[in-house]
C-alpha positions in Angstrom: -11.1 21.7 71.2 -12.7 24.1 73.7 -15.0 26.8 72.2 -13.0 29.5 73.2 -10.1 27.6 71.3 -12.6 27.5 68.3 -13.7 30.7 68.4 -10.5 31.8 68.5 -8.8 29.5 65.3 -12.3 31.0 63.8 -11.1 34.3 63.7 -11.6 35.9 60.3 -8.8 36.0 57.7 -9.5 39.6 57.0 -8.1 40.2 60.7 -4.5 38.9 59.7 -2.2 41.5 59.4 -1.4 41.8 56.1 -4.2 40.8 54.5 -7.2 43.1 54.6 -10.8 42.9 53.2 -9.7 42.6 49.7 -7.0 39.7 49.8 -9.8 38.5 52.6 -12.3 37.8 49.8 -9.6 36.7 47.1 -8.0 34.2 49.5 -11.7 33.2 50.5 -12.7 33.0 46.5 -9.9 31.3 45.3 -8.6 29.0 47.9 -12.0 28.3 50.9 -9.7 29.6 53.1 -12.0 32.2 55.8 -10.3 32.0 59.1 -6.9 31.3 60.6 -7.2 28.1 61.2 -8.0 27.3 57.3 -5.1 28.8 56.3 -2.7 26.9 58.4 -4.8 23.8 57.0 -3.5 24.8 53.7 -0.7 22.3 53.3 2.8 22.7 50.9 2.3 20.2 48.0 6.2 20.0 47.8 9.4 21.0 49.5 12.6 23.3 47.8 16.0 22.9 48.8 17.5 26.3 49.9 19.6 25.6 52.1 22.8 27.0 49.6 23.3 30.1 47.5 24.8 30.1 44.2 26.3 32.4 41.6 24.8 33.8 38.5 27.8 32.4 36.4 27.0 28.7 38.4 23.1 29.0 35.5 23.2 26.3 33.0 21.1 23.8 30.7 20.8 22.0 33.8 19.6 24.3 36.2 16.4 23.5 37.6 16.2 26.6 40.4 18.5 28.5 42.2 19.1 31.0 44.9 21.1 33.8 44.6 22.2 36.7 47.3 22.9 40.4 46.2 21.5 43.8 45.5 18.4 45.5 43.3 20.6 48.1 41.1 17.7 49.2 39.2 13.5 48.7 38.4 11.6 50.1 35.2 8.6 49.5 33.3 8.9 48.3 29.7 6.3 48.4 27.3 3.1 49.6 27.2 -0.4 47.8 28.2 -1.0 44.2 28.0 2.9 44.3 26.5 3.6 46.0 29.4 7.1 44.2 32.0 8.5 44.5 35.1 12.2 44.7 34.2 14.8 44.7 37.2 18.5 44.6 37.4 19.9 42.0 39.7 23.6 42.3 40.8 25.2 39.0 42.7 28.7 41.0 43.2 30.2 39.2 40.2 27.5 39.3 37.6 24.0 40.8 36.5 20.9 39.0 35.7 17.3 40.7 34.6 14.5 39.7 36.8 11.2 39.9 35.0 7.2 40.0 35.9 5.0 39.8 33.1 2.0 40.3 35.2 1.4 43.2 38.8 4.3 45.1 37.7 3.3 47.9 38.9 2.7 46.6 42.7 5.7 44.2 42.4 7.6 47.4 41.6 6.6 49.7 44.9 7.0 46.3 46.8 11.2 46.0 45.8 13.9 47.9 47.6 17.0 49.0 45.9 20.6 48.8 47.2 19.6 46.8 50.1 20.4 43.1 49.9 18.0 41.0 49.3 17.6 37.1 48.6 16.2 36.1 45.0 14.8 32.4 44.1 13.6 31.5 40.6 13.9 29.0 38.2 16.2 30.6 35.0 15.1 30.2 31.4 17.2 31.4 28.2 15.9 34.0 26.1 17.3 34.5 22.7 20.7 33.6 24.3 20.1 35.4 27.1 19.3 34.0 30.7 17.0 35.7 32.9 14.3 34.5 36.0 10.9 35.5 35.1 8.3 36.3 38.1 10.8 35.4 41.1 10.8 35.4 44.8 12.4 38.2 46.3 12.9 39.0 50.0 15.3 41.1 52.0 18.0 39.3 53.3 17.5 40.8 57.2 14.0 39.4 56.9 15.3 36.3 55.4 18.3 35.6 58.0 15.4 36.3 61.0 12.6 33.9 60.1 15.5 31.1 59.7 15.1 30.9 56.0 17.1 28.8 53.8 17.2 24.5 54.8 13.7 23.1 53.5 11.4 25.6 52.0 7.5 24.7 51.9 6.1 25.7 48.5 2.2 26.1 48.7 -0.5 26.3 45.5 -1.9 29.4 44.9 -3.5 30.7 41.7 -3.1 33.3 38.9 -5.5 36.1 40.7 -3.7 35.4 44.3 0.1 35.8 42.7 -1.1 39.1 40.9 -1.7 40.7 44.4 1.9 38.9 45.9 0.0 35.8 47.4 2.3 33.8 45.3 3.7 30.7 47.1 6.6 32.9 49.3 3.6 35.3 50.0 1.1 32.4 51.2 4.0 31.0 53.3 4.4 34.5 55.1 0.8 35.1 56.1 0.9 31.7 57.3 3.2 32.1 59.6 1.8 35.1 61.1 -1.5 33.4 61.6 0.6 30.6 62.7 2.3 32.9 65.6 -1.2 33.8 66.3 -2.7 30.3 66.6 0.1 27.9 67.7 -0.9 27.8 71.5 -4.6 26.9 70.7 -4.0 24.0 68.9 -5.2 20.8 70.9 -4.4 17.9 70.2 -7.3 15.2 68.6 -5.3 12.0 69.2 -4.6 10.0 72.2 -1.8 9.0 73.9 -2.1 6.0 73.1 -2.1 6.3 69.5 0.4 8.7 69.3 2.8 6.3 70.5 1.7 3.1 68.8 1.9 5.0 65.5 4.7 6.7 66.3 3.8 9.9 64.8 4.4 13.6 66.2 1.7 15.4 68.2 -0.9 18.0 66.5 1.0 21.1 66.7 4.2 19.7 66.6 3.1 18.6 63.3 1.5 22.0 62.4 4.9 23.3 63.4 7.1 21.0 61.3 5.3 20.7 58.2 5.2 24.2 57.4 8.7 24.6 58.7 10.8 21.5 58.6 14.3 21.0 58.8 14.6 17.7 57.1 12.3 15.7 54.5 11.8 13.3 57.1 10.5 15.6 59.7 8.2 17.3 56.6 6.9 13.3 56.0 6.3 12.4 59.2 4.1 15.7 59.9 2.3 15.8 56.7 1.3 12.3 57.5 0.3 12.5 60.9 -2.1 15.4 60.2 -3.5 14.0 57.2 -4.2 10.2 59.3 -6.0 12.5 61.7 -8.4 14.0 59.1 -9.3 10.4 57.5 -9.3 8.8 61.1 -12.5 11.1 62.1 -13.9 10.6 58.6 -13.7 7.1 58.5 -15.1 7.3 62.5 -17.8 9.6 61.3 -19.0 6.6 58.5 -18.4 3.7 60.8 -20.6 5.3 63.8 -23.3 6.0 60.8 -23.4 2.5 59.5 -22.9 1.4 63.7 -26.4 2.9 63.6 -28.0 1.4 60.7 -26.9 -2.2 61.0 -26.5 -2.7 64.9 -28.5 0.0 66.7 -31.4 -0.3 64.2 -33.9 -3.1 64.5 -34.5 -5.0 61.2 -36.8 -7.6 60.1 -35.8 -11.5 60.2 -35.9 -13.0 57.7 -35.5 -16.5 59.0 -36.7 -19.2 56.1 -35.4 -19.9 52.9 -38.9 -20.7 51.8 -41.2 -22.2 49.0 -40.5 -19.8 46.0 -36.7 -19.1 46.7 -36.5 -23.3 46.4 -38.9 -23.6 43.5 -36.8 -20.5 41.2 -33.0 -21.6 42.5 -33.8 -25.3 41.6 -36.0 -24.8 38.1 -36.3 -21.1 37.1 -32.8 -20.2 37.4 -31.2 -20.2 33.4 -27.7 -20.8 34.6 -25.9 -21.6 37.4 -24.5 -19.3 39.6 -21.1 -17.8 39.2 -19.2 -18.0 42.5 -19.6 -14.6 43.0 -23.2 -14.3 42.8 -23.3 -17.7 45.4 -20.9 -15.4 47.4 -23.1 -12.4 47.7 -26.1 -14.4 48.4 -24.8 -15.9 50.9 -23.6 -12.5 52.5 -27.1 -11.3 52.4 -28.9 -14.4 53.6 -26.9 -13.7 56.7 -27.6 -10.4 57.3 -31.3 -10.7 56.6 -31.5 -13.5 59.7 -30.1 -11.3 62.1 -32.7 -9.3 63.7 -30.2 -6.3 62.4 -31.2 -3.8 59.2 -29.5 -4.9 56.1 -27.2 -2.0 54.6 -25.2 -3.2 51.5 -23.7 -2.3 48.3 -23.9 -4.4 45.8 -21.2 -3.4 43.0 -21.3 -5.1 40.0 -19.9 -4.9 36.6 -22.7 -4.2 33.7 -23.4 -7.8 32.8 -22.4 -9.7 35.8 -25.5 -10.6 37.4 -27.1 -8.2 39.3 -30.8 -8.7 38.5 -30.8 -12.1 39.8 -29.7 -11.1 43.0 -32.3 -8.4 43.2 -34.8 -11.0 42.6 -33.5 -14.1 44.7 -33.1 -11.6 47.5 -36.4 -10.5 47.0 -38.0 -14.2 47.1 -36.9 -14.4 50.4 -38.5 -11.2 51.5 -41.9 -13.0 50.4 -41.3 -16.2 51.5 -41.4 -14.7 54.6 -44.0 -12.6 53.8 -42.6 -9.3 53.1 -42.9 -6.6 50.1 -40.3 -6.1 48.0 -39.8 -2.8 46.0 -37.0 -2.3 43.5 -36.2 1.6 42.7 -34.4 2.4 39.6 -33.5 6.1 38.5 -35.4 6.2 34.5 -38.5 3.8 33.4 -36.6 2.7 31.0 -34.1 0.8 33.3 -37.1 0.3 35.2 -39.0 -1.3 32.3 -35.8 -3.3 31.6 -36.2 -4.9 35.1 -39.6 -5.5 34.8 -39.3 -7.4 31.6 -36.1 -9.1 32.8 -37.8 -10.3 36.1 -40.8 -11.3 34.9 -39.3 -13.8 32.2 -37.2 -15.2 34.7 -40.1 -15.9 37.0 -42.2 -17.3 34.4 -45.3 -19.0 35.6 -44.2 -18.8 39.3 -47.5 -17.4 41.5 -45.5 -14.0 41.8 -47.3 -10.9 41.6 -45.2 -8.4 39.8 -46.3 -4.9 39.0 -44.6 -1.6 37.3 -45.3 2.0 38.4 -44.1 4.9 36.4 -44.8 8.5 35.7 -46.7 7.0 32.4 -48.7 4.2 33.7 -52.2 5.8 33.5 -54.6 7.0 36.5 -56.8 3.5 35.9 -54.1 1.2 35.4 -52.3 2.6 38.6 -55.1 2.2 40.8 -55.2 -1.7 41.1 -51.8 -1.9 41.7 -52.0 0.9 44.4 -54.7 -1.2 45.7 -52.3 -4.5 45.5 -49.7 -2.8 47.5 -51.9 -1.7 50.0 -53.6 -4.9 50.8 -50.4 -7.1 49.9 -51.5 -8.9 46.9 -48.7 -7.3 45.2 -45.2 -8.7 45.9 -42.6 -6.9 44.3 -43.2 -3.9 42.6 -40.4 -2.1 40.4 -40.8 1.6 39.5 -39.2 5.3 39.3 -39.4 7.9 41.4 -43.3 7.2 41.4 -43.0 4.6 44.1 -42.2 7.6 46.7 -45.5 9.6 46.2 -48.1 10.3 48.9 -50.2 7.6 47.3 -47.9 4.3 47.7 -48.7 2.5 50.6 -47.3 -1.2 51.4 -48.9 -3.9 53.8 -45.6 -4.7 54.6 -42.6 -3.9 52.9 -39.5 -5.8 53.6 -37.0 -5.1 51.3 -35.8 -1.8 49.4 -33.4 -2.5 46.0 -31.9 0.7 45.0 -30.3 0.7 41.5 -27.7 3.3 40.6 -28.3 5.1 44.5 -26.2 8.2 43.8 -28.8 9.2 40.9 -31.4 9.4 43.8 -31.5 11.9 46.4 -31.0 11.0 50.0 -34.3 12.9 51.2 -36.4 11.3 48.3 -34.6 7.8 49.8 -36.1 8.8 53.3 -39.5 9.4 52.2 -39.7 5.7 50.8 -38.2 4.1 53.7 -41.0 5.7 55.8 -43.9 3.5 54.0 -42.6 0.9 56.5 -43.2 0.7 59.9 -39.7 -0.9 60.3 -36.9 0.1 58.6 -37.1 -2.5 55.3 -33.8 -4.3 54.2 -31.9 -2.1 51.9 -29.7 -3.3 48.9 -28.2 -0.6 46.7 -27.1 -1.8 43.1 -24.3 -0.2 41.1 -23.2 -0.7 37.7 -19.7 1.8 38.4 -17.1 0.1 39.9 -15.6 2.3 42.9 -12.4 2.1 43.9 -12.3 0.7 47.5 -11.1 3.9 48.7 -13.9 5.7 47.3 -16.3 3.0 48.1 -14.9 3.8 52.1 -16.0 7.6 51.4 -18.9 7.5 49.1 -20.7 4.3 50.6 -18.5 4.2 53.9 -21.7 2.8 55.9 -22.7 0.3 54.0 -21.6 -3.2 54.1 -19.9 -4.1 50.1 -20.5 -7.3 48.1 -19.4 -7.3 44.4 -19.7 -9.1 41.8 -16.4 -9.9 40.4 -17.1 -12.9 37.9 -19.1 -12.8 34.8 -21.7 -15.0 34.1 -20.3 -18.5 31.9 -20.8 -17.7 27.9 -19.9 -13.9 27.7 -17.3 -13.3 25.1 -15.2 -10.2 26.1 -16.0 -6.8 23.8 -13.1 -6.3 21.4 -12.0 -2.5 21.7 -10.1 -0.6 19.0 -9.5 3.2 18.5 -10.2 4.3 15.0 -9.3 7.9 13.7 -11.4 9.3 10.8 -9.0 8.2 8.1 -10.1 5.1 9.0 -13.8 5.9 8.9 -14.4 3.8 5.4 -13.2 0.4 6.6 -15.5 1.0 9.9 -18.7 1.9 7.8 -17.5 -0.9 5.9 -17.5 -3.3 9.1 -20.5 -1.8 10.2 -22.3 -3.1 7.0 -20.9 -6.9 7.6 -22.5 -6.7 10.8 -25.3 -5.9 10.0 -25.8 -8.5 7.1 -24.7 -10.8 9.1 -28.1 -10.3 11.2 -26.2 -7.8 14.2 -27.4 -4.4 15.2 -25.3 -1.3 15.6 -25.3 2.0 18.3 -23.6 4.7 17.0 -23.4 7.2 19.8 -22.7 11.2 19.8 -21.0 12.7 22.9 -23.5 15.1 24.8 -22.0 18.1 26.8 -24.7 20.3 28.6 -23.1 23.4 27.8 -22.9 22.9 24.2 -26.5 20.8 23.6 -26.7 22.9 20.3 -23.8 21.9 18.7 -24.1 18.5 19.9 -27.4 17.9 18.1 -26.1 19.1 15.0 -23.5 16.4 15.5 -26.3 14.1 16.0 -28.0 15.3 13.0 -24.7 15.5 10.7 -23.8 12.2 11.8 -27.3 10.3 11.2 -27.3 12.0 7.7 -24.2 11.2 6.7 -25.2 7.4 7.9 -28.5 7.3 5.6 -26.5 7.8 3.0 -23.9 5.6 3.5 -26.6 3.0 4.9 -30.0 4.1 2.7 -33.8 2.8 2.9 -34.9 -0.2 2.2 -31.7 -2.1 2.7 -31.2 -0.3 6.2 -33.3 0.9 9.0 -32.0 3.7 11.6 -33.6 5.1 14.9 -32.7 8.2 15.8 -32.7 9.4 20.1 -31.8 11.9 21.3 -32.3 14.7 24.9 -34.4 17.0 22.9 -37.0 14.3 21.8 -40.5 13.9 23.2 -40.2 10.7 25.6 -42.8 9.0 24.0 -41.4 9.3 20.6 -37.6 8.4 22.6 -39.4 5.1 24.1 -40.7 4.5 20.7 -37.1 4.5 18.7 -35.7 2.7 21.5 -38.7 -0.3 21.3 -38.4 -0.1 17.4 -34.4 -0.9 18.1 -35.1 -3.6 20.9 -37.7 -5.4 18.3 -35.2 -5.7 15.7 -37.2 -3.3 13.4 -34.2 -1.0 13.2 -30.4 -2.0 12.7 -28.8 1.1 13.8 -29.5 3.7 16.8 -27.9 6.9 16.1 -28.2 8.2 19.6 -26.6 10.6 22.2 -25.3 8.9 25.4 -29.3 8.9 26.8 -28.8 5.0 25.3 -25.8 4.9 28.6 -28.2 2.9 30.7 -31.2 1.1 30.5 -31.0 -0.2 27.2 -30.7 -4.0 26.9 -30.4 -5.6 23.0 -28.7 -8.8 22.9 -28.6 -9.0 19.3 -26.5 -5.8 19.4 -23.3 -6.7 18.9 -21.4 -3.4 17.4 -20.6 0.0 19.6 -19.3 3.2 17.8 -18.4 6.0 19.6 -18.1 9.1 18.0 -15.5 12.0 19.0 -14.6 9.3 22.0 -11.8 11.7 23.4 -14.7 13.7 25.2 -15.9 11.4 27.1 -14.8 10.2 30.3 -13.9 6.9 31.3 -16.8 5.5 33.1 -18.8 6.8 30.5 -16.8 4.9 27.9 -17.1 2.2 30.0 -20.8 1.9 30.3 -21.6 3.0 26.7 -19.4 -0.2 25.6 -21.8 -2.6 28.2 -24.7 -1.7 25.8 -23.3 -4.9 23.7 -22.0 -8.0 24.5 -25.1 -9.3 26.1 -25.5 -12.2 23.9 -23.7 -15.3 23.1 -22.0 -13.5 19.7 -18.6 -11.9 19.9 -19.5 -8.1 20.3 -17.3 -5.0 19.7 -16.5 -1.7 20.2 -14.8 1.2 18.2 -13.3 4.2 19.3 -13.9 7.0 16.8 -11.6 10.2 17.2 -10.0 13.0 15.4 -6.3 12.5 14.5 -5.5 15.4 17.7 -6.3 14.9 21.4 -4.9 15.4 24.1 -2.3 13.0 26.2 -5.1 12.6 28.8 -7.4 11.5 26.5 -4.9 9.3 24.7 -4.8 7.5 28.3 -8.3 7.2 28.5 -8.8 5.5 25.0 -5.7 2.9 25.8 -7.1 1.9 28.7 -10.6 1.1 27.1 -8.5 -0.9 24.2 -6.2 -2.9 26.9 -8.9 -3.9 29.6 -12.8 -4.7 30.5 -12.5 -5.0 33.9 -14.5 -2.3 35.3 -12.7 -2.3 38.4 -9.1 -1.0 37.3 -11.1 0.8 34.8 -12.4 3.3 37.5 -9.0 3.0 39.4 -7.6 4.8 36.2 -10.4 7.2 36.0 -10.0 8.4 39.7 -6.6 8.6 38.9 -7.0 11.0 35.8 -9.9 12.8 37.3 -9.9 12.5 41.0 -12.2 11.2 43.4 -14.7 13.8 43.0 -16.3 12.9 39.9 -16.4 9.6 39.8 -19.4 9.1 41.7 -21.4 11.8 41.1 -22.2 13.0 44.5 -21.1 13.2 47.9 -22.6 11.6 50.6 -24.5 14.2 53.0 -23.0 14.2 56.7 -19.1 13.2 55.4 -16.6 16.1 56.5 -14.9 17.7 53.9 -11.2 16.1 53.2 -9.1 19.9 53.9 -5.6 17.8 54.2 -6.1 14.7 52.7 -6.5 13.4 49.2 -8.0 9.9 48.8 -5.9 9.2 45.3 -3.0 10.4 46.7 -3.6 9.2 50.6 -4.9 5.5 50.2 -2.8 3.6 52.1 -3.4 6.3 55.3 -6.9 5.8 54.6 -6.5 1.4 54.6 -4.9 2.0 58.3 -7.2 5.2 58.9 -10.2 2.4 58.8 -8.4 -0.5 60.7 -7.6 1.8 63.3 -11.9 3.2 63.3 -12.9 -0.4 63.6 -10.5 -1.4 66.1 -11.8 1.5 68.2 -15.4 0.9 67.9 -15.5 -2.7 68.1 -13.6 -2.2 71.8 -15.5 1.0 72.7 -18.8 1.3 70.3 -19.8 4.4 72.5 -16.6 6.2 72.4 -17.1 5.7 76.6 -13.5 4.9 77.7 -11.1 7.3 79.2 -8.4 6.8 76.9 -11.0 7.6 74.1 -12.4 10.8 75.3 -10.8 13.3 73.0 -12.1 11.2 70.4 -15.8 11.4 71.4 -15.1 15.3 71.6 -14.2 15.9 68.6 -16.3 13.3 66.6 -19.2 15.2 68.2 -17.6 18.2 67.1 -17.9 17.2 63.5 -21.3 15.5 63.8 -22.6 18.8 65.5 -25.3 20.8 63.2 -25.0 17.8 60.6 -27.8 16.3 59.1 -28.0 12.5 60.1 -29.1 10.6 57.0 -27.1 7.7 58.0 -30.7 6.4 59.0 -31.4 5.9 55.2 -28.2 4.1 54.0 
């Protein structure tokens, strides 16, 4: 696309006639759309049938929609204020119908001509015996007969402030168009030749053309398709030419022996044998640490499956070839947990281990600083803390990232630049992603996971309780813990209501002394509003058996690992979301006892929710877990964040969109492996655009 070409698609929507400044900044508010060319990027979700008219007398039951053909005889007013109705009389030649707005009357009303014929669609409904169409379309038939209506009509989403000011769906389809009429001859096309006809797929403004105007379904499929391949073909371009840059174009150290300690831990340390996935993923990374290339991989596993061991067997290689190792996790106490995890499994291995926090003291941080610098220290595991000014490595080989998406990208960068070559980077996650998201979210990096769990696990037992049950479920509490278990029983917290969440808390560890009182029983309470010292401390009282129940708020979601906990209640469960549920249930389960986990609710909740709670009842695979929740939710939220650098998905959905997006990423690799510089004739318009996109972006892909 030429800049001229740009600059003119770029023209301001405020410049379309029939808009103006103030459906300008309501269209801009309410839907992103600011220039001409986002508007015609605004896409119908669904096609209508008009392509017949039908009589009044032809309403029944049955009647979904209809269009009708006739004549305004009269327009009023009713009501006063909020009570306040458009009421007009709609005659078809043969019978009358009331057309009713409950909302812009008054605009609606100057906007409606009498006597002149007009075309009406609407969906009927039946009011005290009586049928009329409330709020809809109306347009005069000349108008009608001249832009071709009738056939397929495009219907558009718009929103309660845009319909008040006639920017309903017929509204949205009129300005677009206009800007369409405007635009049409500017659009270039982004796609080859080549491709075109391999994929057999129309060209870019054909497409434009057809999908906001089709004449058949097919023509509407094919178009909507073809221009919603486009926008995930350059995404999925824009991620593969990132990670291109970090695993090929970017020198990384070899790591070329499986040395001394790796041998000594896999053959003696090691408490279990590998699951086949774990040997799987090892042997992935082995590979990519001996190729001279920088390491860039996800590591997804499920909570429980392994992942520590192969943050530690991948760091043993990094020191038998004498290299640093650094493992980064986002709270101290999941940092903590690692420390104490690795340190047993190491055991009395000549390994030097150290932990740096925000609360290690000033004189216990300055031999390890010391350690690092002059590499007596091999692995050091830490918060946030390991990015300041004051870390320095001898030689740091390897970066483990737990739980990436709770760090920021620029906080990444500034760890990567203790090295003087880029060190090996693994990123650990405990949320399963859907492989489309894991294309989007963590589209340049290379994916292992960890489907297998390790041999012993029992599977959690999930039920969903109501509080008519709540007396069996104290009751079952009690057996568990006489039995020598320990119990979480966990509050939802929702930022916007912290007040009323800690009084939940508060009620709900109350009501639990007295149903469970002193001596007998021992509680911790933890909670967001807590000092973290005296947080760490309930949390230590809990993981030393001192305790039998944490009352808690969902700070206990990660980082907390009792494997003599065998019991999970969740109060008011219907607020939270999947994942959530999912990783509040992998706080048990981590021993050899069969663990469970109950589902509290009240007796009403939505249908959404409803899903949520079956799905945690039928399944612990975290996998299809997440598949559900980006289902229910979207894409957005499932992650967290959004990568810096992606380009924003304007016609495209990944939920809706995944198998585009599967050939979307064949078709990326394909054309990089044949071309990695974009340098062929027949892949010039690619290379334009791409840099197009990439243009002004910030280029993190340096830092995974």
């Amino acid at each position: 696309m030429s800049s001229n070409q740009l600059n003119s698609l770029n023209t301001s929507i405020s410049y379309l006639k029939g808009v103006g400044p103030k459906r300008a900044e309501l269209l801009q508010n309410e839907l992103g759309i600011f220039t001409f060319y986002d508007l015609i990027q605004h896409l119908p979700f669904r096609y209508e049938d008009r392509s017949q008219f039908h009589k009044i007398s032809d309403i029944s039951v049955d009647t979904y929609a209809l269009q009708l053909k006739g004549k305004i005889v009269s327009k009023k007013i009713v009501g006063v204020g909020r009570n306040a109705r458009l009421v007009v009389l709609f005659d078809d030649g043969e019978s009358k119908i009331e057309l009713v707005w409950f909302k812009g009357g008054k605009w609606i009303m100057s906007q409606l001509p009498v006597d002149i014929t007009v075309v009406v669609y609407g969906r009927p409904q039946n009011y005290k015996g009586k049928w009329n169409i409330p709020h809809p379309e109306v347009e005069r038939a000349d108008q009608y007969d001249k832009r071709g209506g009738g056939g397929l009509h495009p219907v558009y989403s718009s929103t309660e402030k845009l319909t008040s000011r006639g920017l309903h769906s017929s509204g949205l389809g009129r300005l677009i168009r206009v800007a369409w009429a405007e635009v049409r001859c500017e659009v270039d096309e982004t796609l080859g030749d080549d491709m075109l006809a391999m994929l057999q797929i129309p060209g870019r403004a054909e497409a434009f053309e057809k999908v906001h105007a089709p004449k058949t379904p097919q023509e509407a499929d094919r178009a909507l398709k073809r221009l919603r391949f486009e926008e995930l073909l350059y995404l999925q371009l824009v991620l593969l030419k990132q990670k291109q840059e970090v695993t090929v174009d970017l020198k990384g150290v070899r790591f070329e022996s499986v040395g001394e300690k790796f041998n000594y831990f896999y053959k003696e340390n090691l408490p279990f044998a590998l699951t086949g996935a774990q040997k799987r993923v090892m042997k992935e990374i082995r590979a990519d640490l001996n190729t001279g290339s920088h390491m860039n991989r996800l590591l997804q596993g499920d909570v429980g499956s392994g992942k520590t061991i192969i943050a530690l067997m991948t760091s043993l290689l990094a020191i038998d070839n004498n290299y640093q190792a650094c493992i980064m996790a986002p709270t101290e106490i999941l940092a903590q947990q690692h420390f104490n995890g690795i340190t047993e499994l190491l055991g009395e291995m000549d390994v030097r281990v150290e932990l740096l926090t925000g609360s290690v003291t000033k004189s216990a941080r300055r031999p390890i600083l010391q350690g690092l610098e002059n590499g007596v220290v091999d692995i050091i595991i830490g918060t946030h803390a390991l990015i300041e000014p004051a870390v320095k490595f001898q030689n740091l080989g390897l970066a483990v990232i737990d739980e990436q998406h709770k760090f920021g990208v620029a906080q990444r960068s500034k760890l990567w630049a203790k090295a003087s070559t880029a060190p090996h980077v693994l990123v650990m996650t405990a949320t399963p992603i859907p492989r489309t998201l894991a294309m989007t979210s963590y589209g340049d990096l290379d994916c292992s996971v960890l489907d297998e769990m390790p041999p012993g696990r029992k599977e959690i037992k999930t039920v969903h309780r109501t509080d008519a049950n709540r007396l069996a479920v104290h009751n079952f509490i009690e057996k568990q813990i006489l039995e020598g278990r320990q119990v979480y029983v966990v509050y939802p917290l929702i930022e916007e209501s912290a007040t009323l969440d800690h009084k939940d808390l508060m009620d709900g560890y109350e009501s639990l002394t007295r149903r469970f009182p002193l001596p007998k029983f021992k509680l911790s309470v933890v909670h967001g509003r807590m000092k973290p010292n005296d947080k760490e401390m309930e949390m230590h009282r809990f993981a030393e058996g001192r305790t039998q129940i944490l009352v808690a708020t969902t700070v206990i979601e990660v980082g907390v690992n009792v494997p003599n906990a065998t019991l999970m209640v969740i109060e008011s469960a219907e607020r939270f979301g999947l994942s959530q549920l999912h990783q509040l249930r992998g706080r048990v389960g981590r021993g050899g006892e069969q663990s469970y986990c109950i589902l509290m609710t009240k007796d009403e909740f939505s249908s959404e929710a409803r899903r949520r709670l079956e799905t945690m009842c039928r399944t612990n695979d975290g996998f299809e877990i997440a598949e559900v929740d980006m289902e229910i939710r979207g894409p957005g939220d499932v992650m967290g964040t959004q990568q810096s650098g992606v380009p924003d998905l304007q016609m495209a959905d990944l939920m809706r969109d995944r198998d585009l997006m599967v050939t979307a990423r064949y078709m990326a690799s394909q054309i990089l492996d044949d071309d990695p510089k974009l340098e062929k004739s027949k892949n010039q318009i690619l290379k334009i655009n791409l840099d197009r996109i990439l243009e002004d972006r910030p280029n993190w892909s340096r830092i995974s």
